[in-house]
TORKOL-4160 file (C-alpha; in steps of 0.2 Angstrom, whole numbers, padded with zeros to 4 digits, m for minus):
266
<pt num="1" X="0115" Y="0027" Z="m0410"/>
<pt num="2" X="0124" Y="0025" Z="m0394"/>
<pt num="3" X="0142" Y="0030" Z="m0397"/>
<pt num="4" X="0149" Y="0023" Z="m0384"/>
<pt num="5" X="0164" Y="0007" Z="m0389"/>
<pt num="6" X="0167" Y="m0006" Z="m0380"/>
<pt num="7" X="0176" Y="m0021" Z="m0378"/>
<pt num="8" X="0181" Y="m0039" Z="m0367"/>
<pt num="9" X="0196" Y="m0048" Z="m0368"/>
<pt num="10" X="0188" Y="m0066" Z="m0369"/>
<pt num="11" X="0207" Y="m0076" Z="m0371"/>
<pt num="12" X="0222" Y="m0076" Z="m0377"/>
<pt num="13" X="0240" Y="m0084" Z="m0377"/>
<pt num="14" X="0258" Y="m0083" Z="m0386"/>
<pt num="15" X="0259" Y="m0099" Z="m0395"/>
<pt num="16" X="0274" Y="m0108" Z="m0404"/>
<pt num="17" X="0268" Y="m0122" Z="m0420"/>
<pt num="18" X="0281" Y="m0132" Z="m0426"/>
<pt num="19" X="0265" Y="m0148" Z="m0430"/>
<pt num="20" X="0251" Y="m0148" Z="m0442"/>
<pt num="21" X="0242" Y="m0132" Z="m0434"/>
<pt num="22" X="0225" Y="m0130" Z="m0445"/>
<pt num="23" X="0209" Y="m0122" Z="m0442"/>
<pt num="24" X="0195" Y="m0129" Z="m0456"/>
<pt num="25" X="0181" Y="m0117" Z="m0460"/>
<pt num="26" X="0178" Y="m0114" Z="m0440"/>
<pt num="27" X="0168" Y="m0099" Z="m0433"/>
<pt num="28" X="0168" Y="m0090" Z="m0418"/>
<pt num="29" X="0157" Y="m0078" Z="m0409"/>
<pt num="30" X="0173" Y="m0066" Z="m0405"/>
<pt num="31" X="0185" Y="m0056" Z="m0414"/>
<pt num="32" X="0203" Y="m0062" Z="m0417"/>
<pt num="33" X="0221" Y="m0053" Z="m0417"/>
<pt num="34" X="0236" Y="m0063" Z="m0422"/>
<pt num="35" X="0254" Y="m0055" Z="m0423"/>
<pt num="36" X="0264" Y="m0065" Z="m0430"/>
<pt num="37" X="0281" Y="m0064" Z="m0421"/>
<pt num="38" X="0292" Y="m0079" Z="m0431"/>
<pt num="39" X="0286" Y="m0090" Z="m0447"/>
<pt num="40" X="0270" Y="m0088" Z="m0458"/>
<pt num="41" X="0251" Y="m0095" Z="m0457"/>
<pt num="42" X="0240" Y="m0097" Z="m0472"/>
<pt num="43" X="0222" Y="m0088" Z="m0469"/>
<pt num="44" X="0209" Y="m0088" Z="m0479"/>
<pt num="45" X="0189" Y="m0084" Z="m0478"/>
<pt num="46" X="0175" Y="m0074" Z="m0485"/>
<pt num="47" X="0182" Y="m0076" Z="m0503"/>
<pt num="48" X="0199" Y="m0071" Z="m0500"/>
<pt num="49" X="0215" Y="m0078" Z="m0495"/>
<pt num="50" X="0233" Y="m0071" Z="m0490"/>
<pt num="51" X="0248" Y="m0078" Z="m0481"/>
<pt num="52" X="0253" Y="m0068" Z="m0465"/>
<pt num="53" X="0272" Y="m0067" Z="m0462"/>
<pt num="54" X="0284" Y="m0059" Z="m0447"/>
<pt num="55" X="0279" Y="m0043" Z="m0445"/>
<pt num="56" X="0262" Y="m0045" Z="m0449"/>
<pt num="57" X="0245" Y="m0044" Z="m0439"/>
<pt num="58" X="0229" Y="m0052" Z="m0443"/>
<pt num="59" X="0213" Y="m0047" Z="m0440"/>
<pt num="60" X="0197" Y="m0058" Z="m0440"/>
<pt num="61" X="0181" Y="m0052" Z="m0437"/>
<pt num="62" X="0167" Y="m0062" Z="m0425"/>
<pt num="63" X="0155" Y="m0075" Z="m0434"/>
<pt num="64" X="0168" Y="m0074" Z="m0450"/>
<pt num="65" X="0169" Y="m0092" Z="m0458"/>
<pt num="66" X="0188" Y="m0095" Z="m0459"/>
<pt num="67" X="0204" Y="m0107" Z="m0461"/>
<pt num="68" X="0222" Y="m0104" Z="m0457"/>
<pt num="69" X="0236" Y="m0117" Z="m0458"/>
<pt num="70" X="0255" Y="m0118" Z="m0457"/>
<pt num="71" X="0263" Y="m0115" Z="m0474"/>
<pt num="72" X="0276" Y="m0126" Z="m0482"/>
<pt num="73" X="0287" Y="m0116" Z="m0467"/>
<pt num="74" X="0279" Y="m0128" Z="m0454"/>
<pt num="75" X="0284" Y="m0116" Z="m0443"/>
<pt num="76" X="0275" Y="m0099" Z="m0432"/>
<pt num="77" X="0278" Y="m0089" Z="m0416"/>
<pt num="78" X="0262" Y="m0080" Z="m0414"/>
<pt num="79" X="0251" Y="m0069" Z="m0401"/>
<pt num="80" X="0234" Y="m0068" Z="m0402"/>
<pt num="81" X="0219" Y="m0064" Z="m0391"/>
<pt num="82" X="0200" Y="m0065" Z="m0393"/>
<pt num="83" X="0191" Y="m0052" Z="m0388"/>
<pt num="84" X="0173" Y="m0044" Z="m0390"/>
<pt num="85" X="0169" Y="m0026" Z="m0395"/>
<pt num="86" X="0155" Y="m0014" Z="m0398"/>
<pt num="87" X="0147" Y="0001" Z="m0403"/>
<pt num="88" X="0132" Y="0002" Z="m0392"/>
<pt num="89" X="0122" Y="m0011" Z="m0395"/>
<pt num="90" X="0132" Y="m0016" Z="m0412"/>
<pt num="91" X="0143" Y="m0028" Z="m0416"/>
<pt num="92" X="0159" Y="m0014" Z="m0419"/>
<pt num="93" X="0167" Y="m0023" Z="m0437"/>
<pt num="94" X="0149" Y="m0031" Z="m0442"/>
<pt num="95" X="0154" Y="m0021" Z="m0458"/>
<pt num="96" X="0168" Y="m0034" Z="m0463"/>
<pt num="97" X="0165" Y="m0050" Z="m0471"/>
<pt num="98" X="0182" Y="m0058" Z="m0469"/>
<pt num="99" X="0199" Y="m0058" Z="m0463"/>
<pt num="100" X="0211" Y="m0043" Z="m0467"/>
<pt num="101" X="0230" Y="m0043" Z="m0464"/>
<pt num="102" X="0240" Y="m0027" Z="m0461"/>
<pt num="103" X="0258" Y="m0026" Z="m0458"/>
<pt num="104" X="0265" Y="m0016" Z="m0445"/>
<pt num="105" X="0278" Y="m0002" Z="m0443"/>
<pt num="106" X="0282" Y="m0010" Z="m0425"/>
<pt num="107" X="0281" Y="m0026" Z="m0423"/>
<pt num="108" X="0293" Y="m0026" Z="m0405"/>
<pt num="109" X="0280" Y="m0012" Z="m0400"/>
<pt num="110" X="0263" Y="m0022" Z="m0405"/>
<pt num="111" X="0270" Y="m0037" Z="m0397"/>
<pt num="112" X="0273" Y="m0027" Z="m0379"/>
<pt num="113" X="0256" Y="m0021" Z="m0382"/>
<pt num="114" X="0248" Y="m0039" Z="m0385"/>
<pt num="115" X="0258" Y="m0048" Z="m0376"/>
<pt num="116" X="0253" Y="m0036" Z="m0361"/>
<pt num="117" X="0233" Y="m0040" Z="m0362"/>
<pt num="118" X="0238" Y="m0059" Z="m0363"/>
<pt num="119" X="0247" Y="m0056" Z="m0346"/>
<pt num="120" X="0233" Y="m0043" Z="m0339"/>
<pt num="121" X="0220" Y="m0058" Z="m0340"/>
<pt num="122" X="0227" Y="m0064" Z="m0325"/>
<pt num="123" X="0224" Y="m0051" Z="m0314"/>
<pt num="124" X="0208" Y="m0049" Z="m0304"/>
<pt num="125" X="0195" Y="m0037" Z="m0306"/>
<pt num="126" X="0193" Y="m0022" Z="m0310"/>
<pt num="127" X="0212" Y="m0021" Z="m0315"/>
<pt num="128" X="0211" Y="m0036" Z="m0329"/>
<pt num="129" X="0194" Y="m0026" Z="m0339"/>
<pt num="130" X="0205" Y="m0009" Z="m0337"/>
<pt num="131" X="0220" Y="m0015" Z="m0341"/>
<pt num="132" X="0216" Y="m0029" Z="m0357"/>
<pt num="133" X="0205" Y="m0014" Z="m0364"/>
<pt num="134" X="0216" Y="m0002" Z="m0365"/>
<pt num="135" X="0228" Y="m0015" Z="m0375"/>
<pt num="136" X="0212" Y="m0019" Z="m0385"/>
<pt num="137" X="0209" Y="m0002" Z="m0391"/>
<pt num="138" X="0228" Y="0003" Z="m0394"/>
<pt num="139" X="0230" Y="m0016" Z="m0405"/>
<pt num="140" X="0212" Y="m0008" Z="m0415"/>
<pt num="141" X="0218" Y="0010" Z="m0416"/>
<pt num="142" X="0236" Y="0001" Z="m0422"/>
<pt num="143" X="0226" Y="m0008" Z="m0436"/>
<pt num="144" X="0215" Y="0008" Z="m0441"/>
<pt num="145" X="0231" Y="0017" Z="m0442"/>
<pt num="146" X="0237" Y="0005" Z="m0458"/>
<pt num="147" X="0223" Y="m0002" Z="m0466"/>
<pt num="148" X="0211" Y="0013" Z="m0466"/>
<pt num="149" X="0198" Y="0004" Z="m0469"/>
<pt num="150" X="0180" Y="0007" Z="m0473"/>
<pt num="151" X="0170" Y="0013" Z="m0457"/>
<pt num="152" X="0160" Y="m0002" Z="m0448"/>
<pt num="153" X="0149" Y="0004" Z="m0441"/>
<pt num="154" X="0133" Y="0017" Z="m0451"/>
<pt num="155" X="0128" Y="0028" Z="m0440"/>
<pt num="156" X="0109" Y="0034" Z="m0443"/>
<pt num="157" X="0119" Y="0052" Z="m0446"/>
<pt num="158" X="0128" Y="0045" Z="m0461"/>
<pt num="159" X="0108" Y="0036" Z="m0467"/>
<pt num="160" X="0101" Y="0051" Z="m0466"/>
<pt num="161" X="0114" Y="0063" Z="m0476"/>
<pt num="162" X="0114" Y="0049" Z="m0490"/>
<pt num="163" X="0095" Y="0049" Z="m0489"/>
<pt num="164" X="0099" Y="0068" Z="m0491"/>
<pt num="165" X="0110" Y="0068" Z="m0504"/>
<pt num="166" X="0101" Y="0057" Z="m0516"/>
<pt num="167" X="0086" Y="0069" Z="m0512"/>
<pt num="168" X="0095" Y="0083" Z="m0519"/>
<pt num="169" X="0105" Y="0075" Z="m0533"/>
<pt num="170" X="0094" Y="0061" Z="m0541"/>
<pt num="171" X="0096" Y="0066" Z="m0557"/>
<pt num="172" X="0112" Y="0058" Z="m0559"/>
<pt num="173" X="0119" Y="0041" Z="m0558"/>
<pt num="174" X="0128" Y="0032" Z="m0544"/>
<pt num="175" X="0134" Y="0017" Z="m0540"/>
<pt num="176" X="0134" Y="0006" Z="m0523"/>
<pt num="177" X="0152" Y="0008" Z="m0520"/>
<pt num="178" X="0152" Y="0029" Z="m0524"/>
<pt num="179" X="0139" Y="0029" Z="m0511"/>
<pt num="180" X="0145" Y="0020" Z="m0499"/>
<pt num="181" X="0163" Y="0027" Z="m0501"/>
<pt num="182" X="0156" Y="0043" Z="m0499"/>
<pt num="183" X="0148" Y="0039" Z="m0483"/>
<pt num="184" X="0163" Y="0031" Z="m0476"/>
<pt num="185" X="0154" Y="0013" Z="m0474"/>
<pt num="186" X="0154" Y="m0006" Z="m0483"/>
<pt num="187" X="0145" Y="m0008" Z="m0496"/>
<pt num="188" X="0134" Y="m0025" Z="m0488"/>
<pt num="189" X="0131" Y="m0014" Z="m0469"/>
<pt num="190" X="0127" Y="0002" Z="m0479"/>
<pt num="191" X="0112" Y="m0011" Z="m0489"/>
<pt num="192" X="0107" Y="m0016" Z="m0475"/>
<pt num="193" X="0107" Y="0000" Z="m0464"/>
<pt num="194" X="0098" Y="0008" Z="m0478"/>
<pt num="195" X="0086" Y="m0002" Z="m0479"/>
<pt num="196" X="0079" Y="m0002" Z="m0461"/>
<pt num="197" X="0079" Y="0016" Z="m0463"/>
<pt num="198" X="0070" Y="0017" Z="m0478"/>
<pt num="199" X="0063" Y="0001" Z="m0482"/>
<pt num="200" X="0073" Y="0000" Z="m0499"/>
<pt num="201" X="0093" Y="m0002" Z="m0504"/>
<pt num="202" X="0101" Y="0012" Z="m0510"/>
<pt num="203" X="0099" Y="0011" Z="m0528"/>
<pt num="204" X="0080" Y="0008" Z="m0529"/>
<pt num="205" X="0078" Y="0021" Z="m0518"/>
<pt num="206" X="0088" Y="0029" Z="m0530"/>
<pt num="207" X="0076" Y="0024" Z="m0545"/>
<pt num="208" X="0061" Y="0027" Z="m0535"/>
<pt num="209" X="0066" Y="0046" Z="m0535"/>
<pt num="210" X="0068" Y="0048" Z="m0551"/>
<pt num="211" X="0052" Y="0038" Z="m0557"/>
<pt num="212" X="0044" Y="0048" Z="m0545"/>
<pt num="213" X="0050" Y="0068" Z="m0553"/>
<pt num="214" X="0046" Y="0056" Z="m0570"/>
<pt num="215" X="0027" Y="0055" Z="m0564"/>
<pt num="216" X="0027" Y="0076" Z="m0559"/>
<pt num="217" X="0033" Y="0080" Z="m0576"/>
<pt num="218" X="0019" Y="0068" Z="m0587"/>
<pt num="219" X="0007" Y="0073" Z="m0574"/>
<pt num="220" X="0008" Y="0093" Z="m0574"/>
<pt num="221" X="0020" Y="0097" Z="m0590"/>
<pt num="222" X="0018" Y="0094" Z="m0610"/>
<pt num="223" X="0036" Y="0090" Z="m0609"/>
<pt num="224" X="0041" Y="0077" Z="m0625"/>
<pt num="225" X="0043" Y="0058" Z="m0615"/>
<pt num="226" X="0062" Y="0057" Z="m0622"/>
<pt num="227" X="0066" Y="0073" Z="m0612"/>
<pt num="228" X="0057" Y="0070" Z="m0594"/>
<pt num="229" X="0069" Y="0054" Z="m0596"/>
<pt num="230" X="0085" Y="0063" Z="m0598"/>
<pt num="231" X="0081" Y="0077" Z="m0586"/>
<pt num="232" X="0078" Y="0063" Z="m0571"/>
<pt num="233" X="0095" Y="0055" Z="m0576"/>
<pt num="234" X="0092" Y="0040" Z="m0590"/>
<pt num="235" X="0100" Y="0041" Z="m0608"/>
<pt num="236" X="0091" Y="0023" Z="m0612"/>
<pt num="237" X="0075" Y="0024" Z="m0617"/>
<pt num="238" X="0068" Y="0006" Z="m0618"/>
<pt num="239" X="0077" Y="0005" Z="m0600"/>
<pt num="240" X="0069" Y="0020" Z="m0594"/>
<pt num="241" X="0052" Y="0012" Z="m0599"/>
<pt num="242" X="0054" Y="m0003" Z="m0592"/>
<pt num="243" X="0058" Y="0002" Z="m0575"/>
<pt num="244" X="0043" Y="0015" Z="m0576"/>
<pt num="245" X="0031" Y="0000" Z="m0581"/>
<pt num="246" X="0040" Y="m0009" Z="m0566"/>
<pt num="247" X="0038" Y="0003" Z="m0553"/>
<pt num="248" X="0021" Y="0010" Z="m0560"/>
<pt num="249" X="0011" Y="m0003" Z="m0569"/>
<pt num="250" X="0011" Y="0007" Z="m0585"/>
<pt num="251" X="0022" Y="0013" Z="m0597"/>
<pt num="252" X="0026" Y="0032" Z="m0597"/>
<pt num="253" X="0014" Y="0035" Z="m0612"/>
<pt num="254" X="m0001" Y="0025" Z="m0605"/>
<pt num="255" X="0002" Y="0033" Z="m0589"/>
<pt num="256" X="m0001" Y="0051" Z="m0597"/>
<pt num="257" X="m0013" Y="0045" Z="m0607"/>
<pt num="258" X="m0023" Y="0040" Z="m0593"/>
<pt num="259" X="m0020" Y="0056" Z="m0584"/>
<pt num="260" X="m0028" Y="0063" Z="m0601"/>
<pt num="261" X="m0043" Y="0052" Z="m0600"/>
<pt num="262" X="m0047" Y="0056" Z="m0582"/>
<pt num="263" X="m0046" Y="0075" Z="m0587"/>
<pt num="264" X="m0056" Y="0075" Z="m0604"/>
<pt num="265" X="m0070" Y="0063" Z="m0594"/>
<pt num="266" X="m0069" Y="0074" Z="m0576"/>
């Protein structure tokens, strides 16, 4: 993946609501910041909802289907820009699914910082790309800095070293969120990711492994049924031979029992 970030102020503008401000399930193709200067905004989107005071900045992410509205307050003194940014060819927070609020140690320091690409979108080029940018990236390093949230973006590096690690350790048991944890990621972009890589998510890859080692030992060992299934990670037997019969067609009995055949009839 091409690690190069980049990003393009779109518009932006410090705006004082004192009306009935509110945005109904809209979606737009770019990213938002507010910092809210003055006041308070209710937002809400992607199944969760939070009410953004002074001190506050808001972040929400491209083609995120969201509301925001004044509160009882009726009032807000906000800054907010849209703006565009990628990783390469990827969207940069494709990872997130809805709006997320931090609140900022600086507020005077974030609103200089924002308030300063709003002004720089009136210069000419080169200077307005160079200048808005810059503010971009500090207002995104500002938001890193306090939410440190999960990484947008998978890179195929971190595919390939969970492909790796369930490789090596597919005798045990792990769920979505250890593994995408782990590989510092969102649960939903890890799926998907995964999946373009190997053609499966996570956890069936996961059950594929151990079905597969299950197979080796009926095929080539006299070990006892019970014990192949514990030494591949499953404590539940009529689980186990479920997900066999799934994945294989037969249960792990007819399937050495086959194997058996073919040998006494060879």
């Amino acid at each position: 993946m091409n690690p190069f970030i980049s990003c393009r102020y779109t518009l932006g503008s410090i705006s004082t609501i004192e009306s009935s401000w509110n945005w109904s399930n809209v979606v737009i193709p770019d990213n938002k910041i507010y910092v809210i200067e003055k006041g308070e905004i209710f937002v809400e989107g992607g199944g969760v909802s939070f009410v953004a005071k002074e001190g506050d900045l808001v972040l929400i992410p491209s083609s995120v289907v969201h509301s925001a509205r004044l509160t009882e307050l009726q009032y807000v003194k906000k800054s907010w820009i849209h703006f565009a940014m990628k990783q390469g060819v990827a969207e940069y927070f494709s990872g997130y699914t809805h709006p997320v609020k931090i609140t900022l140690s600086n507020l005077s320091q974030t609103l200089e910082i924002i308030n300063g690409v709003i002004r720089y979108g009136d210069l000419s080029e080169p200077y307005r790309s160079l200048k808005t940018s810059a503010g971009i990236f500090e207002l995104v390093a500002t938001f890193f800095d306090k939410s440190l949230p999960q990484k947008p973006i998978v890179s195929i590096d971190n595919i390939d070293r969970a492909i790796e690690f369930i490789n090596d350790n597919y005798t045990e048991q792990f769920t979505l969120d250890f593994l995408s944890e782990k590989f510092h990621c969102s649960g939903n972009h890890f799926i998907k990711k995964f999946k373009e890589k190997t053609g499966y998510t996570p956890i069936k890859y996961l059950s594929i492994k151990k079905i597969e080692e299950a197979k080796r030992l009926l095929e080539n060992t006299d070990m006892p049924i019970n014990e192949i299934m514990e030494r591949v990670g499953y404590l539940d037997a009529s689980y186990f031979s479920k997900l066999f019969k799934k994945l294989v067609g037969y249960s792990p009995k007819s399937f050495r029992d086959n194997i058996d055949n073919k040998v006494k009839y060879e």
